[in-house]
N, C-alpha and C positions, 0 to 999 in steps of 0.2 A: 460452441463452448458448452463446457456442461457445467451444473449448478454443483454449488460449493457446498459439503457437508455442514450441518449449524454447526456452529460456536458454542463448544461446553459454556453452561450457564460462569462459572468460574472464570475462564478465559474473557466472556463476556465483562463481567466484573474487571476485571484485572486490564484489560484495552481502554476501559472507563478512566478508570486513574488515570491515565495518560494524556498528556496534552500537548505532544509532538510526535510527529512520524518524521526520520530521518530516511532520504532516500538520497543514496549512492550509486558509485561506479567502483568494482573490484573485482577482483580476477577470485574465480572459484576459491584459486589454493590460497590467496589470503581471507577468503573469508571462511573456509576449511581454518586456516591457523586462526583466526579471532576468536571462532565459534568454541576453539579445542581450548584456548588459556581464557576464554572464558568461563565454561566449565571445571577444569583444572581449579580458577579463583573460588569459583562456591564451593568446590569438595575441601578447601584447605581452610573455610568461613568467614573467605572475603566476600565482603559484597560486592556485586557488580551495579552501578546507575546508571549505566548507560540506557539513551532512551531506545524505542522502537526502531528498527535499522532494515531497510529494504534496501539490498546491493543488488544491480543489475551489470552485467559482463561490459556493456562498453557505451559510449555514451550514444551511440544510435538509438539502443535497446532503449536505454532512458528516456530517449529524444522522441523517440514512436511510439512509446508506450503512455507516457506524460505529456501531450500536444495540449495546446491552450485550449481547445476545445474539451478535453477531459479534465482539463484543471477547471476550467468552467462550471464541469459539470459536479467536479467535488464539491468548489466552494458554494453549488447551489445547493445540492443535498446538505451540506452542513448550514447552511444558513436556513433555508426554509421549510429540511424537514418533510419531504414529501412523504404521505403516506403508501405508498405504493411504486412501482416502476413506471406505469401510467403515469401515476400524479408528477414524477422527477420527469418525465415527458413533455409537458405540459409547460412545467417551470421553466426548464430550456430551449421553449418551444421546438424541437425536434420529433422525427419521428421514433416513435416508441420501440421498433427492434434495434436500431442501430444505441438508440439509450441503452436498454436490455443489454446489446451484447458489452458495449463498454462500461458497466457497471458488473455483470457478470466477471469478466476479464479481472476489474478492480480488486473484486471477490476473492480472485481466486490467488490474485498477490497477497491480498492480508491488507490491503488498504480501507477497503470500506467490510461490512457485513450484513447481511439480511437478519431481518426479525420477520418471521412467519406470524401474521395478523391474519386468519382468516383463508380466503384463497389468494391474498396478495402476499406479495414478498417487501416489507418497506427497508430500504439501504437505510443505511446509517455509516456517516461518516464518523468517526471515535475520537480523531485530534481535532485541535484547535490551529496548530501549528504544521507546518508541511515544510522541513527543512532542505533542501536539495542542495548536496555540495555534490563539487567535481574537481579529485584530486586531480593534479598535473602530474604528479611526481608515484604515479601510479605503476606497478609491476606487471599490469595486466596486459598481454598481448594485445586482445582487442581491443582497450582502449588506446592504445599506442597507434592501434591500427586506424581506428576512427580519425586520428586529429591528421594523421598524415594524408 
């Protein structure tokens, strides 16, 4: 995997505020239409509050990509704060590439972030909260496909 561009200082700010990540299941062309009367909402000077929203195509995708072993390893980075990809090593006693690659990975969804300290890279987990729904009543092929 390759390393994730930093986070405009601003961007950084603004993940801060935030105290929930929502993670979903939905089909591209619904989240293409959310995305689109979302925007639509602010050019007309509706606000939108909806929180942070990560949708993955089918609940597999969600299923292998969020294993207890990575939810593990969130709620260790958010609780302990490691300073380094070593240091979140260490916490979850694992070995340190396969940490690496699954925080890397994390990265590059928008769930966690690096802060460059030096020549380490420290994660940082940004919510407090980690809401996982899974519609039933979904349009998405491949979740259709998944349950069958």
């Amino acid at each position: 995997m390759t390393d994730t561009p930093p986070l405009h200082p601003i961007e950084r700010e603004q993940l801060q505020e935030e105290t929930k990540l929502v993670v979903t299941v939905s089909s591209s062309k619904q989240f293409y239409t959310d995305v689109r009367e979302a925007i639509a909402a602010q050019a007309d000077g509706k606000r939108t509050d909806s929180p942070p929203t990560i949708a993955f195509e089918s609940y597999d995708d969600l299923m292998s990509t969020l294993t207890p072993r990575v939810l593990d390893l969130i709620k260790a980075v958010r609780r302990k704060e490691p300073d380094s990809i070593n240091a979140a090593a260490r916490v979850v006693d694992r070995d340190v590439k396969n940490v690496h690659e699954e925080l890397t990975g994390l990265a590059q969804l928008g769930i966690i972030y690096f802060v460059a300290e030096g020549r380490s890279k420290r994660p940082v987990v940004w919510f407090d909260e980690l809401s996982i729904t899974l519609p039933f009543d979904t349009e998405s092929e491949d979740a259709a496909a998944a349950v069958s």
